[in-house]
N, C-alpha and C positions, 0 to 999 in steps of 0.2 A: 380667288377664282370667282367669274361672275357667275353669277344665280340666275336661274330660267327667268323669264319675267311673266307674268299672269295673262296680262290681257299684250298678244304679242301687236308691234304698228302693224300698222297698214299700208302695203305696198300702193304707190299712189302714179296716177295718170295724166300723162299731158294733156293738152286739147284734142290732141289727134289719136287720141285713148289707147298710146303707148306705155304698158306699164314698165315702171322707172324701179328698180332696186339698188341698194348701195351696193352687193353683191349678188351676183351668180354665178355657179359654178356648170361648169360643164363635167357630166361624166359620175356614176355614182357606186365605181366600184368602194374598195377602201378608200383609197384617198381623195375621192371626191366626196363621198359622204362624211370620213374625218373631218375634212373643211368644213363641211356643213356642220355638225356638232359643235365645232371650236366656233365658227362665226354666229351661230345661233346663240349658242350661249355670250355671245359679247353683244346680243341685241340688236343686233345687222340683219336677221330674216332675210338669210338665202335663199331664191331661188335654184332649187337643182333640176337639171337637164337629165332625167336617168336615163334615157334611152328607150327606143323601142325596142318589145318583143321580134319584131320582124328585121329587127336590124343587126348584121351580120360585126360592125365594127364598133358599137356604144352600147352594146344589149344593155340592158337594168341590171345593175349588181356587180359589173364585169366577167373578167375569168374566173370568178372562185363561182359561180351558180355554174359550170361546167364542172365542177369540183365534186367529188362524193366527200370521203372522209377528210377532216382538218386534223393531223394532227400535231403541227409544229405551230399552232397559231397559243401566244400565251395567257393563262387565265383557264383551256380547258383541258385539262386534266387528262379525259376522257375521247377527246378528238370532239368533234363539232361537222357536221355537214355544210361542205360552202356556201350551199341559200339559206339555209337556214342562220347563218354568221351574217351572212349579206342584211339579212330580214331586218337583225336585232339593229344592225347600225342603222339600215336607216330609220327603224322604228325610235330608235336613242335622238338622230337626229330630227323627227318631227316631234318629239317631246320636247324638246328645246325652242321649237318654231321654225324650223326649216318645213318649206315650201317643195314639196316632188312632186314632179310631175314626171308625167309617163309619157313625153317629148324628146325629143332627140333637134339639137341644134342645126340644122340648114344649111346656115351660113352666119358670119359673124364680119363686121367691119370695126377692123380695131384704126381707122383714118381719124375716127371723128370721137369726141369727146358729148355726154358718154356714149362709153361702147354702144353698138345694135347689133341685135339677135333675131335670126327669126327663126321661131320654134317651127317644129315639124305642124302644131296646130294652128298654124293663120295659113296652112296652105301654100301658095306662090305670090301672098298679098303683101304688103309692107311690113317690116321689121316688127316684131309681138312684144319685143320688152330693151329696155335700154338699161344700165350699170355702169355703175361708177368704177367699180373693179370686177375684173375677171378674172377666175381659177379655173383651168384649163385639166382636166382630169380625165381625159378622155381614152388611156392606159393605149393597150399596145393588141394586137393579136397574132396569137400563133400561125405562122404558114401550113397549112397543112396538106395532105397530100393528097385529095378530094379524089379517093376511090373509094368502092361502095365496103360497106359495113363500119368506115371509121367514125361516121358522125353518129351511129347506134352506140360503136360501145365506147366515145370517147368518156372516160370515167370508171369505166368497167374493164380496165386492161391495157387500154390506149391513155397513152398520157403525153402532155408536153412539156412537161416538167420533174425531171429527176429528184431534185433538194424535195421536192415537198410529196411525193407519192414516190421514191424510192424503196421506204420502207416496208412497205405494204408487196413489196415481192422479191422475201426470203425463199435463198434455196430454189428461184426456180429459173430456167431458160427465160433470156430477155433479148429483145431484139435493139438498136437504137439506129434507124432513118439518117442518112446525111453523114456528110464529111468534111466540114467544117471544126475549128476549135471548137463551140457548143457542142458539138454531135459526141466529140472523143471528150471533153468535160461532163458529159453526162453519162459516156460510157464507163471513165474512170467511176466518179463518182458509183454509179449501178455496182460495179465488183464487190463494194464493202456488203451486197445483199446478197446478189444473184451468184448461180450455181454457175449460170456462162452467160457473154455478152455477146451476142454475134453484133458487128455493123456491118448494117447494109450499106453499099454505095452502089451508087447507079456508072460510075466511071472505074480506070484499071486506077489512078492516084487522090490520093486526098486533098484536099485544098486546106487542110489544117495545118497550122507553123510545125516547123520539123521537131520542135522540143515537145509537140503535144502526140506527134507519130511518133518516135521513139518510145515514150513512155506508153503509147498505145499498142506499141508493139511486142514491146517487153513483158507488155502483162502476160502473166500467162492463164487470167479468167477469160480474156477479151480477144475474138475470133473476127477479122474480119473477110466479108463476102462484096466480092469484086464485081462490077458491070451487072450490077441486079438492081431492077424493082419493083415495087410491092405493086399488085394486081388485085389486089381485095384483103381485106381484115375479116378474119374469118369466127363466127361464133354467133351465139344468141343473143341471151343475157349477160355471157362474158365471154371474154379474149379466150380462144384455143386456138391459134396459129394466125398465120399467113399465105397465101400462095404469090409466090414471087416468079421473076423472069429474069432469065439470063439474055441482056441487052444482045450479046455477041450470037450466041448459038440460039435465040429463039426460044430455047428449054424451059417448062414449065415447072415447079415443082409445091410442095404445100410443104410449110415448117411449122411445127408445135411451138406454141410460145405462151407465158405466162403473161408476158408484157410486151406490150410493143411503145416506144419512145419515141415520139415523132419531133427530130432535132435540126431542121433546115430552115431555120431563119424567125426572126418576127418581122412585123412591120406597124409601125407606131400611127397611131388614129390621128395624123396632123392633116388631114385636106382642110378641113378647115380656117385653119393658121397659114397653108402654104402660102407663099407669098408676103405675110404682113409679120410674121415674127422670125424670129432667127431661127435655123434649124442647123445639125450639127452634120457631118456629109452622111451617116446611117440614117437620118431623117427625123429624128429626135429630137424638141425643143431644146435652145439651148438655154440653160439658167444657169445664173450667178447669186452670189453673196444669198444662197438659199432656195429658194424659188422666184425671183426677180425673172422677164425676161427680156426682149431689145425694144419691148413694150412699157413703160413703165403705169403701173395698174392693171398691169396683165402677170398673171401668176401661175408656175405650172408645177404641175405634181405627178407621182404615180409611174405605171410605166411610160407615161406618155415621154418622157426626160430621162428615164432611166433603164439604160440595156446592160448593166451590170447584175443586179440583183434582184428587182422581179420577182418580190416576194409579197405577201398581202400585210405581213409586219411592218416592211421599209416603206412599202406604198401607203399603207397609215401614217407612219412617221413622218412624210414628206407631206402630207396633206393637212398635218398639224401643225408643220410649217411653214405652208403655201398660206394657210389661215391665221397664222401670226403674222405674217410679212403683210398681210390683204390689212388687217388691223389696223397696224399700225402705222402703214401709211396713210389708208381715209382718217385715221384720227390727227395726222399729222395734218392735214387740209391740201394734198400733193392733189386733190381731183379736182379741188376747186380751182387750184393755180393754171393744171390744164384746162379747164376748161372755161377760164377767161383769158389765158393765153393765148390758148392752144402751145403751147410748149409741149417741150419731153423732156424736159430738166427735173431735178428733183424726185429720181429715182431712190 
């Protein structure tokens, strides 16, 4: 394993005082900051892209600093708070010589060898930094249902993820949003906790495959509530209901809930990419043989490529291997060949 190095290089500048790195990554949830850690520690002094506070689609840390308790993350015992998990990684990855900045990427042109980036800090001016390789980490975000009280208590009762904050509500009334496979996946999933699952759906049919209604049906923890939708999340500092609306009749009514699930869709942070790299038809980068993508020296990780699992474990995992594959291709000299080329061979 390579060893931190003491005195870390020096990211270095053109004429035109474009600074140059062998990598950057975009995006610093888990697996953009994995990357960072694994490529720092290989002596590459990544820049990382974390994101701005004010930024709704690359915030700093991703979706786990919307997280309270961790506790399927392995190592803590005890559960772990999601910024506080966030902190440690990237604190791990500036220990190593990884570069953060509190920048969120603009725009990126993967035409030209190397990459160009321009950070949210040069303004509307010319490209801030150029790369030999790019790791694309820029995860995914929950659709949510932008009425009032759900961004107070997302964390505190509202959740968009079942597998990872299921537990946390035994034995009580739970609500889950949407009618799609995820919505009744997250509804099953809930039973093995909750006392009942009511779903809402805002239409009279589900859009879920008939193998996933059936078993939704059958359950007998799992209620669903026809031509409704949620009009406010109700509560303080935590979740105690709902007031919803019956779409047909107009009818107002307030329902008691321990949890409410909010399960209608993501959408993965690719504007950036639109255009220049592959995306799969949900909108997803698409990667091969690892993290590879139709770019070669462009590497993608996280949720940003993955709508199956969506966990801050597998978004690790992919970002340790978004940073092995970034590796071992600049070591191979595949950036140098582009970039006397200009080819796209040697992926």
């Amino acid at each position: 394993m390579s060893a931190p190095f003491a005195t870390p290089p020096e990211a270095h500048a053109d004429g035109a005082g474009l600074a140059h790195r062998q990598i950057v990554v975009l995006g610093s949830g888990p697996a953009g900051l994995t990357a960072a850690i694994y490529t720092a520690r290989a002596n590459l002094m990544p820049l990382v892209f974390a994101g701005e506070p004010s930024s709704t689609g690359d915030q700093p840390g991703g979706q786990l600093m919307l997280t309270t308790e961790v506790e399927n993350y392995p190592g803590f015992v005890d559960g772990i708070l999601g910024p506080e998990l966030m902190n440690r990684f990237e604190s791990q990855a500036k220990r190593f010589g990884a570069d953060v900045v509190q920048e969120r990427a603009l725009r990126v042109d993967l035409t030209t060898r190397p990459f160009l980036i321009w950070g949210s800090g040069g303004g509307s001016g010319p490209p801030t930094t150029s790369a030999d390789a790019l790791i694309v980490a820029t995860g995914a975000r929950s659709l949510m249902l932008g009425v009032p009280g759900e961004d107070r208590l997302l964390g505190h009762g509202v959740s968009t993820c079942a597998t990872c904050d299921g537990f946390f509500f035994r034995e009580q009334d739970i609500a889950v949003v949407g009618g799609g496979d995820s919505a009744l996946e997250e509804a099953l999933f809930l039973t093995r906790f909750a006392r009942k699952v009511t779903v809402i759906h805002r239409r009279s049919e589900l859009r879920a495959s008939r193998i996933m209604q059936d078993r939704a049906f059958a359950h007998e923890k799992i209620e669903l509530m026809w031509n409704t939708v949620v009009l406010e999340v109700l509560g303080e500092s935590k979740l105690s209901g709902a007031r919803v609306q019956d779409v047909v009749t107009g009818e107002e009514r307030v329902i008691s809930l321990g949890g409410l699930f909010v399960a209608i869709g993501h959408q993965p942070n690719t504007d950036l990419v639109k255009g220049q790299l592959d995306l799969t038809e949900a909108g997803y980068i698409q990667t091969f043989d690892g993290s590879f993508t139709s770019i070669p020296g462009v590497f993608a990780c996280g949720d940003v490529q993955d709508h199956v699992y969506r966990q801050a474990i597998t978004a690790a995992g992919s970002g340790c291997i978004a940073a092995i594959d970034a590796e071992r291709w600049l070591e191979a000299g595949h950036h140098q060949l582009h970039k006397t080329t200009g080819t796209r061979e040697g992926a």
